[in-house]
C-alpha positions in Angstrom: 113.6 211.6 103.4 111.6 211.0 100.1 110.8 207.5 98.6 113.3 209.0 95.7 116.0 210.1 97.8 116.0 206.8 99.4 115.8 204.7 96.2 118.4 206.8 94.3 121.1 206.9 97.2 120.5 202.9 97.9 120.9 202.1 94.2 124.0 203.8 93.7 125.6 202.6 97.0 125.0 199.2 95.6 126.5 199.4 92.2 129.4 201.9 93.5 132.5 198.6 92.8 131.1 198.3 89.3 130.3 202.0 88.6 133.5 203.3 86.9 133.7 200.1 84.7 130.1 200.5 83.2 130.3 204.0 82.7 133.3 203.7 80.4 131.9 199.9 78.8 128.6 201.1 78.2 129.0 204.3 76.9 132.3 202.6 74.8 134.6 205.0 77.1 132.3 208.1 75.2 132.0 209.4 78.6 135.4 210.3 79.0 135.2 212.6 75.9 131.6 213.9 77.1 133.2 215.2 80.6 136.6 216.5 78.9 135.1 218.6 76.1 132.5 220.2 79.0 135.0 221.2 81.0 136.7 222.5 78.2 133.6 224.6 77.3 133.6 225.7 81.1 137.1 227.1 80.7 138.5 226.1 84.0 141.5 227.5 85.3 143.9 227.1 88.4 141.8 230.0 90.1 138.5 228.3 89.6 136.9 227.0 92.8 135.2 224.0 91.8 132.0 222.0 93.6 131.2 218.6 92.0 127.8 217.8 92.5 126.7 214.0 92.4 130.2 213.2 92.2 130.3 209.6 92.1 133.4 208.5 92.1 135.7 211.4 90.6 135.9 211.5 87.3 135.4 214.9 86.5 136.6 216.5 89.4 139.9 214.2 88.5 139.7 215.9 85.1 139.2 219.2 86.2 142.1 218.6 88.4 144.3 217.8 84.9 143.2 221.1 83.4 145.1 222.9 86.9 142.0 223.7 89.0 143.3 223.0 92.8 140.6 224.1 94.9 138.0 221.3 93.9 134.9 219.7 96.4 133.1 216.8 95.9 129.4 216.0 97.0 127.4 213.0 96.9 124.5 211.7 98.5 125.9 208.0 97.8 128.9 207.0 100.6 129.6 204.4 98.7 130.7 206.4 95.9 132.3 208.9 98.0 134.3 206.6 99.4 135.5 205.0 96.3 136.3 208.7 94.8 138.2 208.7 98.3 140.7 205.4 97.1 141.1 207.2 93.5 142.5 210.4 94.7 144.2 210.9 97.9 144.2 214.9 97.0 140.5 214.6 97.7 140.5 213.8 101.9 138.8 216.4 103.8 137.5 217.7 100.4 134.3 215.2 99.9 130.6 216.0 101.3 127.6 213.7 101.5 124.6 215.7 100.6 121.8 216.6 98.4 121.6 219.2 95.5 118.9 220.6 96.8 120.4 221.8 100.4 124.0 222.4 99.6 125.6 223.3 103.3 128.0 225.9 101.7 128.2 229.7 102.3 126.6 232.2 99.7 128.9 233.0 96.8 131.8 230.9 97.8 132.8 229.3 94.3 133.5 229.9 90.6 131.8 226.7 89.5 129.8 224.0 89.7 129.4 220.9 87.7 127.0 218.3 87.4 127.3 215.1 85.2 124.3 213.0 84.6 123.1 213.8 88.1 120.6 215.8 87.5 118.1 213.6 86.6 118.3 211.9 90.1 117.6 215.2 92.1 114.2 215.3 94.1 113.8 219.2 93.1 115.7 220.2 90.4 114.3 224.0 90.7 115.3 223.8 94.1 119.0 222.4 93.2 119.4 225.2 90.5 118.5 227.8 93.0 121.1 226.3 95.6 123.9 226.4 92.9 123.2 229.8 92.0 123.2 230.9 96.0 126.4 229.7 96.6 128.0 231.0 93.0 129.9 234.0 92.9 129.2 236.8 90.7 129.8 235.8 86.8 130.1 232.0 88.5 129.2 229.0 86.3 126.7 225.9 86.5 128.0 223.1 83.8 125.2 220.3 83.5 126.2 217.2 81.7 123.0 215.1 80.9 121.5 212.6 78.3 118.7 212.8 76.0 116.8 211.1 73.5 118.6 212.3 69.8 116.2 214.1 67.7 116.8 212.0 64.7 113.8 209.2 64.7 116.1 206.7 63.1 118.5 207.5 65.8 116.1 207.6 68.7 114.6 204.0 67.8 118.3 202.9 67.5 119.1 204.7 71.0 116.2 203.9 72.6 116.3 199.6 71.6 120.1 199.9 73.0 119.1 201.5 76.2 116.3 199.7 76.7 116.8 196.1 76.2 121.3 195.9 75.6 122.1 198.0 78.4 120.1 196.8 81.5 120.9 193.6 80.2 124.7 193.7 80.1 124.6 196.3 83.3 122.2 194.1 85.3 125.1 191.3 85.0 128.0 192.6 85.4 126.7 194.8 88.3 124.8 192.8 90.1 121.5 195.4 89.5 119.4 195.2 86.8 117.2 197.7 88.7 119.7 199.8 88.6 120.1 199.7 84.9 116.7 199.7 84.0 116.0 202.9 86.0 118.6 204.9 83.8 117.0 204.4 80.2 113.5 205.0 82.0 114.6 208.1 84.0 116.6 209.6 80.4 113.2 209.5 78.5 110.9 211.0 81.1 113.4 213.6 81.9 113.8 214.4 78.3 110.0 214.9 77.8 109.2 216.8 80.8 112.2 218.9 81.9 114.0 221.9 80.2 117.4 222.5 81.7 117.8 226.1 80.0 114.2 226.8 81.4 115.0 226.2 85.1 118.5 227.5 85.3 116.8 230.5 84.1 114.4 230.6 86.7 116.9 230.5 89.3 118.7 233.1 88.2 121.0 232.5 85.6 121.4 234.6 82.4 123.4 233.8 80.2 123.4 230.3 79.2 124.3 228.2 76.3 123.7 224.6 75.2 125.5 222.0 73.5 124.8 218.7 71.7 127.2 216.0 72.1 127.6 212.7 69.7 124.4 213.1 67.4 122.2 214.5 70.1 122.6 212.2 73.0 124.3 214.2 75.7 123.6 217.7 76.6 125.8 220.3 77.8 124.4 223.1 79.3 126.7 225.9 80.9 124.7 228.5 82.5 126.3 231.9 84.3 125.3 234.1 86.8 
């Protein structure tokens, strides 16, 4: 197992009880809104067959379940979480995996779509993930990735950045318990911003047509990507 696989997985089993508070506090409940209008963009529907990726603990499988998808799956490589998404939903037993992106144990072509919020950033191989979610899609099958980024604007970006970087491991560190934790998010958005392109790699593995979406003066990305 990679030093990053085990420091990722042990950080988010530790902050799991305080997870779904600090998503909503943090963000000032912006999150819920990020994960509804992507799924919206996905255009789910009750014959979509729906994987989760990085799950945590539900929230967007718990949406897409709102917008009449049934057949949903969750996958995490956090137990923790898994367990908690467990308590939230009781639709979900049987239903939950704990895994990696990059080695998904499902059979080629056996859903519609796959989602991903702000989990990407934590995979060991994100060409490798990419190329797992387009095995396993079926034909005209979608990938949605919810992710941050730094906004363009340089006003913004100094604002956004002094937030992240001093308010929010700050406030997280306390109330969870992990300021490790919290200083590893702001430090893993900007280096994923500089160095990765999400359109770049989904196309790589595959995908063809894909579209991208800015979210809340350029701090979340959506990027839905079909094969």
């Amino acid at each position: 197992m990679s030093d990053k696989k085990t420091q990722v997985k042990n950080m988010f089993d530790n902050i799991a009880g305080r997870y779904d508070f600090l998503n909503h506090f943090l963000s000032f409940g912006l999150d819920i809104y990020w994960r509804k209008k992507a799924l919206k963009l996905t255009e789910l529907n009750s014959d979509s067959i729906l994987l989760d990726v990085a799950c945590g603990t539900g929230d967007v499988a718990i949406e897409a379940r709102k917008l009449g998808v049934q057949k949903i799956y969750g996958a995490d490589f956090s137990h923790n979480m898994l367990r908690l998404f467990e308590k939230k939903s009781d639709w979900v037993k049987g239903h939950l995996v704990q895994m990696v992106a990059e080695n998904i144990p499902v059979k080629d072509e056996s859903v519609t779509n796959i989602t991903v919020a702000f989990g990407v950033r934590n995979f060991y191989d994100i060409q490798q993930g990419f190329n797992s979610f387009y095995r396993i899609l079926k034909p005209n099958g979608k990938a949605t990735v919810i992710e941050f980024r730094m906004p363009s604007n340089k006003i913004l970006k100094t604002i956004y950045r002094f937030y992240f970087k001093k308010i929010l491991p700050f406030l997280g560190g306390i109330i969870s318990g992990d300021k490790a934790a919290y200083t590893y998010l702001p430090d893993s958005v900007e280096e994923f911003d500089e160095k990765i392109n999400l359109e770049k790699l989904l196309a790589n593995s595959g995908f063809g047509e894909i579209k991208k979406y800015n979210f809340t003066f350029g701090i979340v990305q959506v990027v839905i990507a079909k094969k």
